[in-house]
N, C-alpha and C positions, 0 to 999 in steps of 0.2 A: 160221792157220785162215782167215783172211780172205782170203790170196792164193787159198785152195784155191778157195773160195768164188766169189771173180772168175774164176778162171780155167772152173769149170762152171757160173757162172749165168746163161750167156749163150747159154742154149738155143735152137736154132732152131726158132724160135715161124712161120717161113714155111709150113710145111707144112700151116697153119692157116687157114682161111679168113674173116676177118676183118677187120673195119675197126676202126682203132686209133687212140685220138687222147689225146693228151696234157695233165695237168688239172694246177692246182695245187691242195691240199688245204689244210684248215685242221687242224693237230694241238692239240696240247695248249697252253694260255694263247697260243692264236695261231700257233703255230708254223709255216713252211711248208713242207707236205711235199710232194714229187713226187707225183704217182698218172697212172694210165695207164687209159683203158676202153676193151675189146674189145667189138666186137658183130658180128652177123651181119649180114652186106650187107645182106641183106633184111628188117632190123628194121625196123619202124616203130613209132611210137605208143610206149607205156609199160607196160612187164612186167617178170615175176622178173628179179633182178639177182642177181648173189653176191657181195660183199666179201671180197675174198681179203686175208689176213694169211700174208707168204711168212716161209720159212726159214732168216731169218737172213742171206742174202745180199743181195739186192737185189728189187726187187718183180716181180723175173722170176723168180725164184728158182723153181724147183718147177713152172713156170704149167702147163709140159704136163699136169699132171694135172688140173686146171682145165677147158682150153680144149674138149677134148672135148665137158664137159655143154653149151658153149655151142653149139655147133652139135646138137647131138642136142635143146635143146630151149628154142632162142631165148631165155635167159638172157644180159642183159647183164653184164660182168665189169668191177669195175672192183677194181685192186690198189694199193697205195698203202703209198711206202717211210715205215716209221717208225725216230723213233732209237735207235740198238741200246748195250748197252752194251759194255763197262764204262762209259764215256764219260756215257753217260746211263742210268746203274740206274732198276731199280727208283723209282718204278712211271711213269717215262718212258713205255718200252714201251706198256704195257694203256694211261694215257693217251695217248697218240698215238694208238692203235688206237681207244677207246672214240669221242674229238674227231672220226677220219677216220670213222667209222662215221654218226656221229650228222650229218657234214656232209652223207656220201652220201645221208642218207636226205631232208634237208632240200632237195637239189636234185636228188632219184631226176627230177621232171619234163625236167629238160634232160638229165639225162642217156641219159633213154630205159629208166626206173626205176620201177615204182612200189613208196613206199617199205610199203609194208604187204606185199610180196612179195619180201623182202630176206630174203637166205640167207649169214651168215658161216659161212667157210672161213679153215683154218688147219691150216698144214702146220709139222709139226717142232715146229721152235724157234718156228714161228708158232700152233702149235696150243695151247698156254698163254695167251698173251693173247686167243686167241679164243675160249678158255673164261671168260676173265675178263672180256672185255668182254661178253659173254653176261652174266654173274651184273651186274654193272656196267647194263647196259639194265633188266636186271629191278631193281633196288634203286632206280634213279634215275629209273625210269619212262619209259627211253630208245625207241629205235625197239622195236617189236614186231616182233621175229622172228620169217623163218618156218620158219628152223632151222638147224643148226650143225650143219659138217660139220666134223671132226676128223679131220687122217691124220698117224698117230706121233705125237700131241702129248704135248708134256715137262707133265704137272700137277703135279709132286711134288718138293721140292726137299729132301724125307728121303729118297728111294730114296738109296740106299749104290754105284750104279752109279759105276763109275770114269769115266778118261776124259773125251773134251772134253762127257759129259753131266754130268759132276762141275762139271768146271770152267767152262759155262755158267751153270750156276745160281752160281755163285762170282760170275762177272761179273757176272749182274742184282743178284745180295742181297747182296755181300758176305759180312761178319764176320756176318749175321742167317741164312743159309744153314743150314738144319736147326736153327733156334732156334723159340722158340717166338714170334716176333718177325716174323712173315711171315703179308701178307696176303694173303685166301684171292683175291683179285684178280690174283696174281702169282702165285700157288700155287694152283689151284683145286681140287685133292684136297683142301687143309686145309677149304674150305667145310662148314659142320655143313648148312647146308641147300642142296638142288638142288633145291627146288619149285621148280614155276611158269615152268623155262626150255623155250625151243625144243625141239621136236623135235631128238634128235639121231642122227646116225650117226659113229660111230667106226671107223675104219679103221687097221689096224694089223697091222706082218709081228709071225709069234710067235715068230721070233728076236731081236725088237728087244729094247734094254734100256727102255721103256718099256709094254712089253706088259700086266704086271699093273698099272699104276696107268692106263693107257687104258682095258682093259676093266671094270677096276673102277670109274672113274668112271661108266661106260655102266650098269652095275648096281644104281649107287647110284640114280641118274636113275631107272631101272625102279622099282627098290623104296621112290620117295618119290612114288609115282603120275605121274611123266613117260614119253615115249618115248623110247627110245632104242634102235638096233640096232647091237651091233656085227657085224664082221666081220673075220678073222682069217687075214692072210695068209699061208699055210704054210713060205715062201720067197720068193727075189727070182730068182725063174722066169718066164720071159712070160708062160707061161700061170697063174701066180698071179695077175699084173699084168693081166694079159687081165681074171683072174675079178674082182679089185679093183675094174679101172672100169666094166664090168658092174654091178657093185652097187652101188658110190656115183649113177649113172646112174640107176638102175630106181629107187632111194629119191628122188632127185631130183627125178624126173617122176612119181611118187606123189604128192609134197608141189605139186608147180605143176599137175599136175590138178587136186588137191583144192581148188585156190583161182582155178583160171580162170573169167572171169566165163562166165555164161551169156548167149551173144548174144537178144536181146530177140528176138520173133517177126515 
């Protein structure tokens, strides 16, 4: 899985117009993890950023779905590899994500960031700890979000789904996998409460094996007075893919209008 992995996570991110420079991050009890920030030539000053949480591969993993919002609407990116398991289960992961999260936000200034306009993203296998680093900000009184974008994320380590979606969650929890021994931080379907998180939007094809535990998370979020939109993609057609970043885009640039300042007079 891993060679499959390296061998397509090595997207060409050229066709992207970007300036990219390379960080070290601070993970979990200090850890040191890679991280990478994209920006648009013409950034200046300090605005929305997104922390992306990639797919299990490498912190390129997925980016092209990313890099788009960056140029459509000056959003800086910054992605940052965390440790995967088996090697390092549970709750490795979410911590490395919460530690790179919370570092992003403490030096949003250099990075050309401002951290009250910070947007986690999580794709896959990365879309799980960035629901759980979401519930994790809110518990610990971490960065304030300004909302979480979800595409395919794994919440659920009871779906009966075969497959390397079985045997992922095998890797992060072990023997606790579908027990009642798992935290809603590593599993964030198990969560009894979604108050009080970000704005979110979920994106998800409806042939995936994680289709009803994504949209259902999105639902829960609704019916516990949050936001949340999903959006459901019909197939892996261009123009599904077309309609997908269309709409993760237009929710995007809802969310950073509603909070751009207002130039003084």
């Amino acid at each position: 899985m891993r060679a499959s992995y390296d061998a397509t996570a090595g997207e060409d991110l050229s066709v992207f117009d970007v300036v990219r420079r390379d960080i070290g991050v601070d993970g979990h009890r200090g850890a040191a993890l890679a991280g990478t920030v994209f920006g648009r030539p013409d950034h200046t000053g300090t605005g929305p950023g997104v922390f992306v949480l990639h797919d299990g591969g490498n912190r390129f993993t997925g980016l092209s779905l990313i890099l788009p919002l960056l140029a459509a609407h000056d959003v800086v990116v910054v992605t940052v590899d965390r440790r995967l398991p088996p090697e390092h289960p549970d709750p490795y992961p979410v911590e490395d994500a919460y530690a790179a999260l919370t570092w992003t936000a403490r030096n949003g200034g250099d990075l050309g960031i401002d951290p009250g306009r910070l947007v986690l993203a999580g794709i896959g296998a990365g879309g799980g700890p960035a629901a759980g680093t979401a519930l994790l900000a809110r518990d610990r009184g971490g960065p304030a979000l300004l909302g979480q974008l979800l595409i395919d994320p794994m919440l659920d380590d009871r779906d009966r789904a075969g497959g390397h979606h079985r045997h992922a969650w095998s890797a992060l929890l072990g023997a606790r996998a579908g027990t009642s021994d798992v935290s809603p931080y590593a599993a964030p379907a198990r969560a009894w409460d979604l108050s009080g998180l970000p704005p979110a939007f979920v994106d998800v094809d409806a042939d995936d094996v994680v289709h009803d535990e994504a949209t259902g998370y999105a639902s829960r979020i609704r019916a516990e007075g949050g936001a949340a939109e999903s959006h459901v993609r019909p197939g892996g057609t261009p123009a599904a893919d077309r309609a997908a970043a269309e709409a993760r885009s237009a929710w995007l640039g809802r969310l950073v209008a509603a909070t751009t300042p207002v130039a003084a007079a």
